[in-house]
C-alpha distance (Angstrom), angle and dihedral (degrees) to the residues before:
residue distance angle dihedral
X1 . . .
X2 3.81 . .
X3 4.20 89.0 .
X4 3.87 89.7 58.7
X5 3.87 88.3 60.7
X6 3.57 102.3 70.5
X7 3.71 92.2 39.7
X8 3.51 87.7 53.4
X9 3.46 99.6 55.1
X10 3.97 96.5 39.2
X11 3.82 79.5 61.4
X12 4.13 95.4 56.2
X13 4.01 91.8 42.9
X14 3.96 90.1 50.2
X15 3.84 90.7 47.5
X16 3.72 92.0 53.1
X17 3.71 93.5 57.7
X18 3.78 128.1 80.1
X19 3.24 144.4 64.1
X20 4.31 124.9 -46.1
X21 3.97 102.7 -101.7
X22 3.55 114.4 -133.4
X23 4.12 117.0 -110.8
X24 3.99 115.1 -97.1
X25 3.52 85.3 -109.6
X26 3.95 95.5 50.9
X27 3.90 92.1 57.6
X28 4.09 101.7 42.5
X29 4.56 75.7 60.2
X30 3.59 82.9 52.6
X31 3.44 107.0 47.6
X32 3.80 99.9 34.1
X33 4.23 91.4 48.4
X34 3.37 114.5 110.8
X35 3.91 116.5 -111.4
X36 3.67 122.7 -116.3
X37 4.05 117.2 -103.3
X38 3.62 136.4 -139.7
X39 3.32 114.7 -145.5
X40 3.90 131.6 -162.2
X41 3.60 113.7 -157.7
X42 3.90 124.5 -155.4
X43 3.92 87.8 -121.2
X44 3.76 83.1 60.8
X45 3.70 98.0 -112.3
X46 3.81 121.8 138.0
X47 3.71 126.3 -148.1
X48 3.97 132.2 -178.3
X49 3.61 120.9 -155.3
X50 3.60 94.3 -165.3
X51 3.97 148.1 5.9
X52 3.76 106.3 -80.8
X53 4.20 105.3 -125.2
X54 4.06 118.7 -144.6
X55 4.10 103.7 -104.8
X56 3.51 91.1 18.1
X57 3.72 138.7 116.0
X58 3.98 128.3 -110.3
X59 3.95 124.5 -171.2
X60 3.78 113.4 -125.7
X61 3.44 120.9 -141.3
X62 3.87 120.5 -174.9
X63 4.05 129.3 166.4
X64 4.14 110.7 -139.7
X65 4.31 81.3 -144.4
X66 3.70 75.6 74.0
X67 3.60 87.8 80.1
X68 3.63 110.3 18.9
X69 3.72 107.8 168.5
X70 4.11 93.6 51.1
X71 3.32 96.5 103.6
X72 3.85 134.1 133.2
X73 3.73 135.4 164.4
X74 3.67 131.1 -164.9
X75 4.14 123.4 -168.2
X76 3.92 83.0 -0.8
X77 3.83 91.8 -59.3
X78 3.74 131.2 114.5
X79 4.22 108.6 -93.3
X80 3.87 99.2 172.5
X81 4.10 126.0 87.8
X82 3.71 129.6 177.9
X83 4.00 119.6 -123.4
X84 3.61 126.4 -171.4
X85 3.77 115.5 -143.5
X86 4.04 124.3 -155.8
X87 3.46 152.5 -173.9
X88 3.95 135.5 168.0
X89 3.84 116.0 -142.0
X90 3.61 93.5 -16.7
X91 3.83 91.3 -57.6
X92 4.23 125.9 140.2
X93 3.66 106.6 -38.8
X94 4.25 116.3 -115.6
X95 3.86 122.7 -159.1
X96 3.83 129.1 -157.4
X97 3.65 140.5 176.3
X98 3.47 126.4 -108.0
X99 3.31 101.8 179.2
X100 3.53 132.9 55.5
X101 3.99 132.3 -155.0
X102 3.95 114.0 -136.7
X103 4.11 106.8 -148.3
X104 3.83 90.1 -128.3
X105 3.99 131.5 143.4
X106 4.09 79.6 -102.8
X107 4.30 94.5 47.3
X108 4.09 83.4 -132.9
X109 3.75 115.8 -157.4
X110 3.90 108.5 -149.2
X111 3.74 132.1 -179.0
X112 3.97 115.4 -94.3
X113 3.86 123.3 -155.5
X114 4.15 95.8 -144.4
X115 3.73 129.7 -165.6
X116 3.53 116.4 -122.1
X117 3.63 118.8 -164.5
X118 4.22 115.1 -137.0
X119 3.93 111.2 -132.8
X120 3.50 113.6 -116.4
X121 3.56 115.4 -105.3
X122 3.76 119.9 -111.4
């Protein structure tokens, strides 16, 4: 009996600890909130809607007229695509489309608003 004491009571102080835990309501806001988007405009502007969170997701908006004369075709269908490549304080590098090929009779190459996922911060 007296070695279940101090087991018991290492239990209670590491249950006090921590951090507060956010109400069930609080983090179904979270999760179903929209994330914030950066957008690239063809006049080369570039707006945020949003601050971008560590481990969370922003929308990525980019418009092909940014680069207009990137353009390839091979057997009379479009062969070029757009990719955005990132990094966060000069952390690993992340890549993402931002264009997306439709399988039509035409192979049309469309814009595509990607998720990128934020690193986590250290």
């Amino acid at each position: 009996m007296n070695r279940l004491a101090p087991f018991a009571c290492l239990l209670v102080a590491a249950g006090c600890g921590g951090q507060l835990s956010p109400s069930s309501s609080e983090t179904v806001a979270a999760d179903t909130a929209a994330p914030p988007t950066l957008s690239f405009a063809a006049d080369w502007s570039i707006v945020q809607s949003g601050p971008v969170l560590s481990g969370g997701k922003v929308t990525l908006h980019y418009d092909v007229a940014r680069l207009p004369n990137c353009r390839a075709t091979y057997h009379g269908f479009p062969a070029w695509g757009i990719s955005a490549y990132y990094a966060v304080d000069g952390g690993q590098a992340f890549t993402a489309p931002v264009t997306l090929r439709i399988h039509l009779a035409d192979g049309q190459i469309m814009e595509y608003d990607g998720t990128l996922h934020a690193p986590r911060e250290p």
